[in-house]
C-alpha positions in Angstrom: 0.0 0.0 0.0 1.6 3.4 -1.7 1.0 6.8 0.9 1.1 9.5 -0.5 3.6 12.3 0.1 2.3 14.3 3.1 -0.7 11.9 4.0 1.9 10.1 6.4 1.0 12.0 9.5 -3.0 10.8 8.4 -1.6 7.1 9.3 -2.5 5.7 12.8 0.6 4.0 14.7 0.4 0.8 14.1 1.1 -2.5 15.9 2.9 -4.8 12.6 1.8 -8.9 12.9 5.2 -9.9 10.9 3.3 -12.1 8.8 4.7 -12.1 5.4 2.5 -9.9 2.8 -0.5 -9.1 5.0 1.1 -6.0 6.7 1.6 -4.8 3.3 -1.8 -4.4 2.8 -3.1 -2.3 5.7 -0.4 0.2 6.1 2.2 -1.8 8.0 -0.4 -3.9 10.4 -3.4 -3.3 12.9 -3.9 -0.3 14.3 -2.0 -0.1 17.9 -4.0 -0.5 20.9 -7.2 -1.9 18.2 -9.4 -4.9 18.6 -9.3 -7.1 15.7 -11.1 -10.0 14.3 -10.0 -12.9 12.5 -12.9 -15.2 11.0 -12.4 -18.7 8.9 -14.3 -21.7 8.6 -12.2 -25.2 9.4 -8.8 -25.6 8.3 -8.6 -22.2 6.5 -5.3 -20.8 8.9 -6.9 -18.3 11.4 -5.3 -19.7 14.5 -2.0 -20.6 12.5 -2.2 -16.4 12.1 -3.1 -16.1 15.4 0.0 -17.7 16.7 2.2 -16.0 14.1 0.6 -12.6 15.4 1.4 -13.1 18.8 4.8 -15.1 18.5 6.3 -12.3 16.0 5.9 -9.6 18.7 7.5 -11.6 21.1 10.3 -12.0 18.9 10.8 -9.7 16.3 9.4 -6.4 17.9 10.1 -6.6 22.0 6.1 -7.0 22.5 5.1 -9.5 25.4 2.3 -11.7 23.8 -0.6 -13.9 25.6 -2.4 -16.4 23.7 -5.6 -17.3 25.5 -6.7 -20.9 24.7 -10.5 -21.4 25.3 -10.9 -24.3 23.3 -7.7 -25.6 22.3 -5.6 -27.6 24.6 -2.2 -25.6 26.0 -0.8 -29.2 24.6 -2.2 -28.7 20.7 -1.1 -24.8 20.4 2.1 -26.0 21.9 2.2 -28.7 19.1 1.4 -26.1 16.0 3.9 -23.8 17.7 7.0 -26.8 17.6 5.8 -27.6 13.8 6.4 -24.2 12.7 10.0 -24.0 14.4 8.6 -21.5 17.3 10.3 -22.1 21.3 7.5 -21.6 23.3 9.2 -22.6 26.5 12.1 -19.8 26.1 10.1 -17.3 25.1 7.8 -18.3 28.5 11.3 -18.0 30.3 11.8 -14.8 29.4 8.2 -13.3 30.1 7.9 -12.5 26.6 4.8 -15.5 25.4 2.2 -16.3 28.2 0.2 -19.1 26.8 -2.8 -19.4 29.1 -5.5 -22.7 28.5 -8.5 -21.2 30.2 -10.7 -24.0 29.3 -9.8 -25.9 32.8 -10.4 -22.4 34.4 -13.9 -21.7 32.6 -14.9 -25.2 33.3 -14.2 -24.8 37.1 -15.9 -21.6 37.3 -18.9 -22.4 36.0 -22.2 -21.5 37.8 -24.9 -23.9 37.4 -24.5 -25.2 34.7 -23.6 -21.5 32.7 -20.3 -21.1 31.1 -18.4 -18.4 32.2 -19.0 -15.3 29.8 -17.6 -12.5 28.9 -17.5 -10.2 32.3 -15.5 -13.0 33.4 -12.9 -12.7 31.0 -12.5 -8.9 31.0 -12.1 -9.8 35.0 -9.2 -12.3 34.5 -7.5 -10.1 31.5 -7.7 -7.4 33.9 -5.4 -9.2 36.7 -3.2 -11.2 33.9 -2.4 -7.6 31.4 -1.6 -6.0 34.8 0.5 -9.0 35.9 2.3 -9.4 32.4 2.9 -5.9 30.8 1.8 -7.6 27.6 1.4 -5.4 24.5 -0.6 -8.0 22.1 -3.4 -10.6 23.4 -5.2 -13.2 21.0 -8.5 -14.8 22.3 -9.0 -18.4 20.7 -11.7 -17.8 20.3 -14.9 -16.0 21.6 -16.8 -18.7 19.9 -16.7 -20.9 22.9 -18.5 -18.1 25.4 -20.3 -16.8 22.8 -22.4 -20.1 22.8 -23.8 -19.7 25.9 -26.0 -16.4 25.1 -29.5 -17.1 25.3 -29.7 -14.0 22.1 -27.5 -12.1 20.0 -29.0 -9.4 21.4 -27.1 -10.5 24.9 -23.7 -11.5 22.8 -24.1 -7.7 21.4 -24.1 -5.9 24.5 -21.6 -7.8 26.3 -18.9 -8.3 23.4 -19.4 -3.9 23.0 -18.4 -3.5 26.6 -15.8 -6.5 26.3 -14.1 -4.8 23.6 -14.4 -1.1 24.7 -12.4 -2.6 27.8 -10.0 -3.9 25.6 -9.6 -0.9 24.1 -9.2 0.9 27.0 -6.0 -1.5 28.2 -4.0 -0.3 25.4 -2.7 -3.1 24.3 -3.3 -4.8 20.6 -6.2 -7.7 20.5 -6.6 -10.5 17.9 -10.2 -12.5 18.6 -11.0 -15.3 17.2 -14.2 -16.6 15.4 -16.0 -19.2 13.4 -17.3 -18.8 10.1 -20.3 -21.1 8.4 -18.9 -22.7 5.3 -21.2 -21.1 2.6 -23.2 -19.4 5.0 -22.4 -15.7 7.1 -19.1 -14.3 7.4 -19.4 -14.7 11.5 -20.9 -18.0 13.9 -22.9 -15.3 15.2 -23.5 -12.4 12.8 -22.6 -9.9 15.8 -19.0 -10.0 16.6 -17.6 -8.3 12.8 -19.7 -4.9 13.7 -17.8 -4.7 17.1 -14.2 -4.8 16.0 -12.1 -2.3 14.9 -11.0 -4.9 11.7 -12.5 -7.6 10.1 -10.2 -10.1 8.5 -12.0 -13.3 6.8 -10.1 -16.4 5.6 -12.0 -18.9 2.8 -11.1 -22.2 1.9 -12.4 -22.7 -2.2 -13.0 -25.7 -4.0 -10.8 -24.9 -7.6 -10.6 -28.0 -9.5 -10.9 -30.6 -7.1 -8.3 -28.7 -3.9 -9.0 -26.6 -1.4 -7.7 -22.9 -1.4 -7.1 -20.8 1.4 -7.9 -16.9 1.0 -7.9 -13.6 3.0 -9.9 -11.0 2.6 -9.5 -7.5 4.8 -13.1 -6.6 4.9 -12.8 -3.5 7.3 -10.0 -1.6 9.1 -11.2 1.7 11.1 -8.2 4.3 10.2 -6.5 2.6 7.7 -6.8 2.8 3.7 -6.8 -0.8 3.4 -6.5 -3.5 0.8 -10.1 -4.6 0.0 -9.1 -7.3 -2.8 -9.2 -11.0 -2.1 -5.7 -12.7 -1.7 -4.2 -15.9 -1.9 -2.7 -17.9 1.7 -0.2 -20.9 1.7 1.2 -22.3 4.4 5.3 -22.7 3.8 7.2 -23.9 6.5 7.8 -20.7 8.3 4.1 -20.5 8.4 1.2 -18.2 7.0 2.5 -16.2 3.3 -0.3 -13.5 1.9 0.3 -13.0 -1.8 -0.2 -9.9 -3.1 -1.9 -11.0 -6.0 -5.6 -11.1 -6.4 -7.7 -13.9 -7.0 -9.8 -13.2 -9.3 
């Protein structure tokens, strides 16, 4: 993405994910101190970007990282982490990754029979960013509370005061979400309208294999690529082409 000559002042800092290609196409990465979410069906990369998200600021720019596990096991993130040549236990040694499984946590707090929700997890990020001085948080993913809503009415008004809070810590957020194969672009059709960005990620049947895709389909103060773009998975992890598919 080209900025024109005196339009650089315009440009909201931003927080860069290190992710080969995508940073390139929203002005260098998400806006610092944003909430941003990630949606994808099955399979199509989202917590693979997650991970690179949170691991690249722990590593390449001095950012502490926590990576909040609501549905996956401490074990499997641990596992994708080692496949793509990332030390989670040094980077844990030197306070820089905090890799937190809360489903243990949301299981034993559970109040007859209702999942912990939302309040509860702006109550425990509260304590753990205070605790941690991190700079970058991924939720994985607000699927698993979100469940528990009797409406989306409810899911609305909590997720706005959960991510106003977020907001208000400072630090850059990366939720994740489901996405229907063939169907909405969110599980529940609410969570997109809350966040600052809106990335989606598509797998596409083309001639008998699936494709992974990414589309940016909303960044607040950023002129941002709205074209859809190729993702592969190389060893290193998640590459955005800048090519389109057309």
């Amino acid at each position: 993405m080209i900025v024109r000559p005196g339009t650089e002042r315009l440009v909201a800092p931003r927080t860069p994910t290190g992710i080969e290609g995508f940073d390139r196409l929203v002005q260098g990465g998400f806006p610092r101190g944003s909430v941003n979410l990630i949606a994808g069906p099955a399979g199509s990369g989202k917590t693979l970007f997650a991970i690179q998200f949170a691991h690249n600021g722990a590593t390449l720019f001095d950012e502490p990282a926590a990576y909040l596990a609501l549905e996956e096991s401490r074990d499997s993130v641990d596992r994708v982490m080692a496949g793509f040549g990332m030390d989670l236990k040094g980077l844990e040694e030197a306070g820089k990754f905090f890799l937190i499984d809360l489903g243990a946590i949301r299981a034993g707090s559970s109040r007859d029979g209702v999942a912990v929700g939302l309040r509860d997890l702006e109550d425990f990020l509260r304590s753990c960013i205070a605790s941690t001085q991190i700079r970058r948080l991924v939720v994985d993913s607000v699927s698993a509370i979100a469940l528990h809503y009797r409406s989306p009415a409810d899911l609305r008004e909590e997720m706005f005061a959960f991510t106003r809070f977020l907001r208000d810590t400072g630090v850059t957020s990366l939720l994740i979400t489901e996405a229907p194969e063939g169907g909405r672009l969110t599980r529940f059709g609410v969570e997109q309208f809350l966040a600052d960005s809106f990335l989606h990620l598509a797998l596409e049947d083309v001639k008998g294999e699936l494709r992974r895709t990414l589309t940016v389909r909303k960044m607040r103060f950023t002129k941002h690529d709205t074209g859809k773009h190729p993702v592969h998975v190389t060893r290193e992890g998640l590459v955005v082409s800048e090519e389109r598919v057309t």
